[in-house]
N, CA, C and O atoms as a GROMACS GRO file, in nm:
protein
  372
    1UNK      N    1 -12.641   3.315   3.510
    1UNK     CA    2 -12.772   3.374   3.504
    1UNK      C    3 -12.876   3.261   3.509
    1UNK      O    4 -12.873   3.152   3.452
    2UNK      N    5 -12.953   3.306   3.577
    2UNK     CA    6 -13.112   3.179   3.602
    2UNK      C    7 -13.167   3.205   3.494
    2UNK      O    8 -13.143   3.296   3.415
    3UNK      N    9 -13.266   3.096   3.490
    3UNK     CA   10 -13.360   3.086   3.350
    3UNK      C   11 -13.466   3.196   3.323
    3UNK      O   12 -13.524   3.230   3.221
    4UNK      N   13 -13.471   3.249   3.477
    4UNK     CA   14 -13.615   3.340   3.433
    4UNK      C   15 -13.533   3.491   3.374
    4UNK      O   16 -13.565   3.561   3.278
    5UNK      N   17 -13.430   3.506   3.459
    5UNK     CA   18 -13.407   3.642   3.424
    5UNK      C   19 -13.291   3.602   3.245
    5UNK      O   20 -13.227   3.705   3.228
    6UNK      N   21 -13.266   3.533   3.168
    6UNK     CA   22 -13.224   3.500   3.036
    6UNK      C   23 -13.375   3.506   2.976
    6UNK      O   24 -13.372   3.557   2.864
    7UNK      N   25 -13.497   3.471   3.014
    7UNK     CA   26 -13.584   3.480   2.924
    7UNK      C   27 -13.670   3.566   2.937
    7UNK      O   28 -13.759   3.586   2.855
    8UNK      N   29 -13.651   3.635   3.054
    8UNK     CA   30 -13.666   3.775   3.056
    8UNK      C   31 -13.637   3.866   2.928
    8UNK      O   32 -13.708   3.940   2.860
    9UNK      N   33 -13.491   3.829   2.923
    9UNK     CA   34 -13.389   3.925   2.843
    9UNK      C   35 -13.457   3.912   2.693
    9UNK      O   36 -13.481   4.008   2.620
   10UNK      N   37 -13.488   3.750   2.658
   10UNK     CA   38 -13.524   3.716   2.522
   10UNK      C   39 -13.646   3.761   2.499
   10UNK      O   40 -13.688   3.778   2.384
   11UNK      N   41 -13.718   3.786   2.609
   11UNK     CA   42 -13.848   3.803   2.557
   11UNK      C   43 -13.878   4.006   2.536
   11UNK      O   44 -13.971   4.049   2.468
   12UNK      N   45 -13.810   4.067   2.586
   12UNK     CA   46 -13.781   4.196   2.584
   12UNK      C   47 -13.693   4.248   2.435
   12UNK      O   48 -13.727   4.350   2.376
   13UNK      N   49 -13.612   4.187   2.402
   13UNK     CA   50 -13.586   4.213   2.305
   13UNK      C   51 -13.659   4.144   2.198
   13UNK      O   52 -13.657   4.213   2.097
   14UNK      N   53 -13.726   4.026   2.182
   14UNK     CA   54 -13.810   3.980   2.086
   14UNK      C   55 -13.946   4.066   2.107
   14UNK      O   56 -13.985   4.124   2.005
   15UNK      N   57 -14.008   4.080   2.202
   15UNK     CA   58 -14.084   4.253   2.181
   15UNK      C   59 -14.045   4.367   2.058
   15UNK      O   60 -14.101   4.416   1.960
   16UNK      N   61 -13.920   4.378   2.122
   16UNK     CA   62 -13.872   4.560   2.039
   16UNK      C   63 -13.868   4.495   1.942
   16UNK      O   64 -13.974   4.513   1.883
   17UNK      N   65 -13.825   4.448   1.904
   17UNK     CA   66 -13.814   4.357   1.744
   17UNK      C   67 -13.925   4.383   1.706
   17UNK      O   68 -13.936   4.481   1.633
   18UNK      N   69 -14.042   4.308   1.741
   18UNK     CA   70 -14.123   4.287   1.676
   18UNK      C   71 -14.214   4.436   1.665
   18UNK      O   72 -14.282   4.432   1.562
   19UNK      N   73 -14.232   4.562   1.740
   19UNK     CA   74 -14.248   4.641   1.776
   19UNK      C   75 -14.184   4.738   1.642
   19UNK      O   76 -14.256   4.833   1.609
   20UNK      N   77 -14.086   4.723   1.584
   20UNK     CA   78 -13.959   4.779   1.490
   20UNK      C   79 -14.003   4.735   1.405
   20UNK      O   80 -14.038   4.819   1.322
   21UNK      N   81 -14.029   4.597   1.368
   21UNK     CA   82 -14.039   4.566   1.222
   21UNK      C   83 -14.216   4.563   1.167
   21UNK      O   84 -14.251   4.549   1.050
   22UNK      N   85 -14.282   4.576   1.252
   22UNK     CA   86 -14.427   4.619   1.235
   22UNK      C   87 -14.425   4.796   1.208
   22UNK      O   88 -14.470   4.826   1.097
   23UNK      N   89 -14.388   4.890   1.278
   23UNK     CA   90 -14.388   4.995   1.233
   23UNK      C   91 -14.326   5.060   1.107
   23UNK      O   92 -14.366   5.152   1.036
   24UNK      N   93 -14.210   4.981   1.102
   24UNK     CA   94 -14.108   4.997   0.961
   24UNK      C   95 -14.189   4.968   0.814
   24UNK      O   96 -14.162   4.999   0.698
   25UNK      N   97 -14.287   4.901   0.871
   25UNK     CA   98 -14.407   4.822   0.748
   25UNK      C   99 -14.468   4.901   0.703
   25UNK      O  100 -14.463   4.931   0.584
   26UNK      N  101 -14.543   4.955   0.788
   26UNK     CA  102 -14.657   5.101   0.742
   26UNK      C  103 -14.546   5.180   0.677
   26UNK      O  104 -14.546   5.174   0.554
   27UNK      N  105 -14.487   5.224   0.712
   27UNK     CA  106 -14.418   5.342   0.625
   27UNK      C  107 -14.324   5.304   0.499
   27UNK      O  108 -14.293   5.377   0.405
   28UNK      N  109 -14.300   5.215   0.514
   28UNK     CA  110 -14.223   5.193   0.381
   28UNK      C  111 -14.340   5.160   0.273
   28UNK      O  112 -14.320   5.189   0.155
   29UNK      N  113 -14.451   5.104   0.311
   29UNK     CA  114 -14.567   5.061   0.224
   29UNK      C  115 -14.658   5.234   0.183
   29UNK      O  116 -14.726   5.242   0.080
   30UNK      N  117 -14.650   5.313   0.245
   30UNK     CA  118 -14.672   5.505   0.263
   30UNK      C  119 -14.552   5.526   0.161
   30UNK      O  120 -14.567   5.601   0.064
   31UNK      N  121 -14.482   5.487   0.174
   31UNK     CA  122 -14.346   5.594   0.081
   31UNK      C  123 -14.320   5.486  -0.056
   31UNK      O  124 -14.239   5.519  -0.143
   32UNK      N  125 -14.355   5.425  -0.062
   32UNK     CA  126 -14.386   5.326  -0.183
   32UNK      C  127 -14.477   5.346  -0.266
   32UNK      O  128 -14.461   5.351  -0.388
   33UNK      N  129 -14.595   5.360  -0.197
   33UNK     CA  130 -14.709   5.400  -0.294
   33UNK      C  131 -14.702   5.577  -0.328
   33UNK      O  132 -14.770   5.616  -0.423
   34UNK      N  133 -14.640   5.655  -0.268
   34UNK     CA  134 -14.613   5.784  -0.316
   34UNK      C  135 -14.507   5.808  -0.439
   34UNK      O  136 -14.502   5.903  -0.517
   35UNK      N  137 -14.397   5.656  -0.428
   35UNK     CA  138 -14.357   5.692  -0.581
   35UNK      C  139 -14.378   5.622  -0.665
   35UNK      O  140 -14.294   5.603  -0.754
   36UNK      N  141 -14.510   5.555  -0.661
   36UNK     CA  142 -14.523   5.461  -0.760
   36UNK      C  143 -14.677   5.604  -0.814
   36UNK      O  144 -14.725   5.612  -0.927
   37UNK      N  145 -14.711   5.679  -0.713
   37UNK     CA  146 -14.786   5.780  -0.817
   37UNK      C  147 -14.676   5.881  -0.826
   37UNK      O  148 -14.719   5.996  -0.820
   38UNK      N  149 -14.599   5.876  -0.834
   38UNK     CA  150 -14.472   6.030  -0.871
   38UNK      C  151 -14.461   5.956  -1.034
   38UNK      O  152 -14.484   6.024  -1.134
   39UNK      N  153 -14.422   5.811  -1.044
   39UNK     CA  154 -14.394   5.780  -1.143
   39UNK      C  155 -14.486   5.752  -1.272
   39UNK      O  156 -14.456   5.738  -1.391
   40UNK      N  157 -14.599   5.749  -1.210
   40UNK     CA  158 -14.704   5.726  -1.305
   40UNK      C  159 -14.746   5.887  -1.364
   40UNK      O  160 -14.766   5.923  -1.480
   41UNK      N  161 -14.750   5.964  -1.241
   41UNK     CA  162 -14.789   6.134  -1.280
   41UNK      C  163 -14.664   6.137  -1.365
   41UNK      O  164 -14.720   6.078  -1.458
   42UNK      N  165 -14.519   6.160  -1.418
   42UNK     CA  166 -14.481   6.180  -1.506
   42UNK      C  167 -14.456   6.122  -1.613
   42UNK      O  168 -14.358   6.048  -1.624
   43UNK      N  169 -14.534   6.141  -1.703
   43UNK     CA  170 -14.550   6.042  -1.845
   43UNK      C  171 -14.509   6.197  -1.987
   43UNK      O  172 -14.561   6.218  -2.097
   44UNK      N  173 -14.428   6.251  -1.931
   44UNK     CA  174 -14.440   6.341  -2.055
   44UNK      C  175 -14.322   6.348  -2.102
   44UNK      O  176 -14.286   6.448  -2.163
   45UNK      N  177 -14.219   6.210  -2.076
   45UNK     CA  178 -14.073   6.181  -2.155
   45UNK      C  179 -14.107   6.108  -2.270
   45UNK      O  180 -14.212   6.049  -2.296
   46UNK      N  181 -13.985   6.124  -2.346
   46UNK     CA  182 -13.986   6.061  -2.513
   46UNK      C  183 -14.056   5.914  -2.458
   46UNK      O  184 -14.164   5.876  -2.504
   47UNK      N  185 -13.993   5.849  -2.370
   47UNK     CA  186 -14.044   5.738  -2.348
   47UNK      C  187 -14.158   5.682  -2.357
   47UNK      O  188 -14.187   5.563  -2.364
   48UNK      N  189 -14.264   5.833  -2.355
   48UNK     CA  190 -14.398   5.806  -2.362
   48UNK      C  191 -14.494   5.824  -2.463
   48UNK      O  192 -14.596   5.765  -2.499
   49UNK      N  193 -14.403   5.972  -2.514
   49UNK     CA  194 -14.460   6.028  -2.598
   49UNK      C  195 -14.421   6.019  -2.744
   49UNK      O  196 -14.508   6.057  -2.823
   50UNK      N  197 -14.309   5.976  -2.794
   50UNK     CA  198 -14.274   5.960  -2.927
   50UNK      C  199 -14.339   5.866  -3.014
   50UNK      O  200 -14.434   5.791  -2.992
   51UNK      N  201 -14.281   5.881  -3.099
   51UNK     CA  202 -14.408   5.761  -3.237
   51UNK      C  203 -14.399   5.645  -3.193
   51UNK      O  204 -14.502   5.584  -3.165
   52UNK      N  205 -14.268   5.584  -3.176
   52UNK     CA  206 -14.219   5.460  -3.119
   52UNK      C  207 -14.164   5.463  -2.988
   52UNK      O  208 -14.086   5.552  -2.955
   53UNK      N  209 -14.204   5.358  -2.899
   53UNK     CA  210 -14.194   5.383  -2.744
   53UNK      C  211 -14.108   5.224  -2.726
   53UNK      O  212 -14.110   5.124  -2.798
   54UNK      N  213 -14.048   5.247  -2.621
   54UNK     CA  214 -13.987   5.114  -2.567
   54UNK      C  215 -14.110   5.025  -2.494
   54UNK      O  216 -14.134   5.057  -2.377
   55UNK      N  217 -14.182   4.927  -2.547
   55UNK     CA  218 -14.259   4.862  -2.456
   55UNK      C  219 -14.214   4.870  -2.274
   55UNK      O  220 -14.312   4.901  -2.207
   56UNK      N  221 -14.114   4.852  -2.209
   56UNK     CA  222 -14.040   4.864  -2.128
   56UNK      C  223 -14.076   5.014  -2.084
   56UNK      O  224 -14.089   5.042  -1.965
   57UNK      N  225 -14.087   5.078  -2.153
   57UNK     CA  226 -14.041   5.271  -2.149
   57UNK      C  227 -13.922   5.285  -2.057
   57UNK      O  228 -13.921   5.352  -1.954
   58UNK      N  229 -13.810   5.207  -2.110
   58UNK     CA  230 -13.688   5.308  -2.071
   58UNK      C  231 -13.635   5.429  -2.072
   58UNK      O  232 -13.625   5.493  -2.177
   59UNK      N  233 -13.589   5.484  -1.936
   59UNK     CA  234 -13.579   5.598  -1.949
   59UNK      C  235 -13.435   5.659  -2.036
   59UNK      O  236 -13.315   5.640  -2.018
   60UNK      N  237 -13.530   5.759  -2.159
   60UNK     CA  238 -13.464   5.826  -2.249
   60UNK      C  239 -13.469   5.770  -2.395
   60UNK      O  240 -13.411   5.814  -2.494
   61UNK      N  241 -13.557   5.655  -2.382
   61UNK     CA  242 -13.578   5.552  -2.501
   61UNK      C  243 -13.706   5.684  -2.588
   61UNK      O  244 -13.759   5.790  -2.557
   62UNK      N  245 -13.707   5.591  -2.706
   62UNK     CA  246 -13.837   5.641  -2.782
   62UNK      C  247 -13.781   5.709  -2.895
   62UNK      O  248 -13.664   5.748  -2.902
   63UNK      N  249 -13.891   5.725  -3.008
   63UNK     CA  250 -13.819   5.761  -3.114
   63UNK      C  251 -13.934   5.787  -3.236
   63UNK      O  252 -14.048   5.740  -3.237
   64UNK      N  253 -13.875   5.871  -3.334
   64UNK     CA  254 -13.978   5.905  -3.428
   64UNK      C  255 -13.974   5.794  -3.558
   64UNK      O  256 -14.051   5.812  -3.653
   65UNK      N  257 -13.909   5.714  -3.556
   65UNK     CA  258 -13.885   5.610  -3.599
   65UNK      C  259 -13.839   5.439  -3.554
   65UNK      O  260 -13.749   5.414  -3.474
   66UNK      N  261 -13.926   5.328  -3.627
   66UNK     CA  262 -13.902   5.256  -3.584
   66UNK      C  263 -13.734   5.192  -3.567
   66UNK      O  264 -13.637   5.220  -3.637
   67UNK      N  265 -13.743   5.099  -3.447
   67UNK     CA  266 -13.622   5.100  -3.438
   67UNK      C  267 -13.581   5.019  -3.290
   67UNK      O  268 -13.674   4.942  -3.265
   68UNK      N  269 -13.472   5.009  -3.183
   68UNK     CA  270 -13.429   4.926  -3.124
   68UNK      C  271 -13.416   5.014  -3.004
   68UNK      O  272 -13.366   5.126  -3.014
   69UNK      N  273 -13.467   4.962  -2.878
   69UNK     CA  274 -13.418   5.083  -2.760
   69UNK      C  275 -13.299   5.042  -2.708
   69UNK      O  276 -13.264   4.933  -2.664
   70UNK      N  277 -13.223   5.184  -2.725
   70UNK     CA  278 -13.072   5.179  -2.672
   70UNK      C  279 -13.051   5.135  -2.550
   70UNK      O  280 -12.930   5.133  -2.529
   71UNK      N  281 -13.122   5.093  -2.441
   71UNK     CA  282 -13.149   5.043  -2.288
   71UNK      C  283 -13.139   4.930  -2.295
   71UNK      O  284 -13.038   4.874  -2.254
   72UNK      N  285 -13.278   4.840  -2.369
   72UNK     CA  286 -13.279   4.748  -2.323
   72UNK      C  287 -13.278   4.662  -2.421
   72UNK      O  288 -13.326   4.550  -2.401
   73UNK      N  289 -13.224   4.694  -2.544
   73UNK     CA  290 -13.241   4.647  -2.683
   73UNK      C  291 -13.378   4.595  -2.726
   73UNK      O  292 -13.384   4.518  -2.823
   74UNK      N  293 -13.478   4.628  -2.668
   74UNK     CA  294 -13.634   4.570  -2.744
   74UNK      C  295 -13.661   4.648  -2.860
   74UNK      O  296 -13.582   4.738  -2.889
   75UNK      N  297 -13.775   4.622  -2.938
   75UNK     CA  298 -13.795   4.657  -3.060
   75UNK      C  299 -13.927   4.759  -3.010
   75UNK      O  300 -14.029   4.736  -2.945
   76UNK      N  301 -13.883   4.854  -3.062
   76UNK     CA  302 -13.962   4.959  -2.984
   76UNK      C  303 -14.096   4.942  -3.064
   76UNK      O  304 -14.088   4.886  -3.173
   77UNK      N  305 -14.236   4.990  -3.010
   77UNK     CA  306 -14.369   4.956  -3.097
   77UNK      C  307 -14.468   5.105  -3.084
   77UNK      O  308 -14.465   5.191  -2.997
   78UNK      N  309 -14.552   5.096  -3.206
   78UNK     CA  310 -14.591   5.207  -3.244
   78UNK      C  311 -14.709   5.259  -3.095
   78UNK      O  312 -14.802   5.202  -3.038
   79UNK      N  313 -14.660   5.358  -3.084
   79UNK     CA  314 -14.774   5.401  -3.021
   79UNK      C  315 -14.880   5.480  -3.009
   79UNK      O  316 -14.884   5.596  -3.052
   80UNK      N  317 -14.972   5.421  -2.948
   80UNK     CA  318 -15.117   5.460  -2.988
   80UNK      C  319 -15.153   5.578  -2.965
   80UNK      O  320 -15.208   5.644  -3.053
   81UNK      N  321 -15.122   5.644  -2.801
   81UNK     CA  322 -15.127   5.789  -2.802
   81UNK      C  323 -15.062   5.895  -2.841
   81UNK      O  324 -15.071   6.015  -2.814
   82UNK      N  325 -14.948   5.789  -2.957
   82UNK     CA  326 -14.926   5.974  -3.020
   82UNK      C  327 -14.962   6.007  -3.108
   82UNK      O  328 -14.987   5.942  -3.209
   83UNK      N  329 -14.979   6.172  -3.078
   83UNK     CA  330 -15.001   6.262  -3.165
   83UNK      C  331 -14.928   6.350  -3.205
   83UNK      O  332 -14.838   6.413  -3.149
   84UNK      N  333 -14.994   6.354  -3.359
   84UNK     CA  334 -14.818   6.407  -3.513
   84UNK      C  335 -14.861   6.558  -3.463
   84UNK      O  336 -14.964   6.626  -3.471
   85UNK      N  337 -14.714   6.576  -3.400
   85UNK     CA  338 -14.715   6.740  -3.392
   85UNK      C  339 -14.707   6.814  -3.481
   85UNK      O  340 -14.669   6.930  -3.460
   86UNK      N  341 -14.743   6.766  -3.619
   86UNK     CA  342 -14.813   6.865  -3.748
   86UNK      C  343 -14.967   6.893  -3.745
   86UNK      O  344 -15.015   6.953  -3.841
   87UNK      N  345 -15.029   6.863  -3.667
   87UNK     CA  346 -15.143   6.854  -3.641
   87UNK      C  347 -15.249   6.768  -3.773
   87UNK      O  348 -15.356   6.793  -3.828
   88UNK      N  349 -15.176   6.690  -3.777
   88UNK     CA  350 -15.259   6.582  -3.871
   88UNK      C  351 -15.321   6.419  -3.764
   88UNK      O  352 -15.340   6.302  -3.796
   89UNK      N  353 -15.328   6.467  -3.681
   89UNK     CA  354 -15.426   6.343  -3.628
   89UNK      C  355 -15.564   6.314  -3.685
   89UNK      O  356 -15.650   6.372  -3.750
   90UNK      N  357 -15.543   6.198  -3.629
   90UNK     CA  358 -15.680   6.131  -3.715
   90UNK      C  359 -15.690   6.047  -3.819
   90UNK      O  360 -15.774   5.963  -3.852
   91UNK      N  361 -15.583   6.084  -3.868
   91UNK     CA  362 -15.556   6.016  -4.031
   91UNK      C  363 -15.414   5.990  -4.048
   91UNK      O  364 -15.322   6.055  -3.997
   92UNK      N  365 -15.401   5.862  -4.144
   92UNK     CA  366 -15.308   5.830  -4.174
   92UNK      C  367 -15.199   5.912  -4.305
   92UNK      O  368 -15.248   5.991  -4.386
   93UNK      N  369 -15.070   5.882  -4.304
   93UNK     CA  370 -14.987   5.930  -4.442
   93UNK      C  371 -14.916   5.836  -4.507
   93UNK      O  372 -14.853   5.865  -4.608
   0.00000   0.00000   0.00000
């Protein structure tokens, strides 16, 4: 094979290439940011909501007491948005 028609060949497939991995970009960066809001819209696991939360928020962690998350062994810490489903917010016991 002559030189023109080999760099023919290289330059046709270094096209589609590049053609493939530019389009593959947009959409994986589209389907990325759709579950990074899927994951943020669900915040209503123990993980989030219990007295004590896994800094981490592992999933299935959390607890009404302080204590150690079974995931990732951190020391789970009090958290601020919960609220005592006795309806005593506001104040301490």
């Amino acid at each position: 094979m002559n030189f023109v028609k080999k760099f023919s060949i290289l330059f046709v497939f270094a096209s589609a290439l590049a053609m493939t991995a530019c389009g593959g970009g947009n959409s994986n960066s589209m389907s990325s940011d759709s579950e990074t809001e899927s994951m943020e819209a669900d915040k209503s696991g123990p993980e989030y909501t219990s007295a004590y939360v896994c800094p981490m928020h592992c999933k299935g962690s959390g607890s009404d007491e302080a204590g150690t998350c079974p995931v990732c062994k951190m020391d789970y810490v009090a958290n601020e948005g919960h609220q005592d489903s006795d309806g005593h917010e506001g104040h301490n016991h």
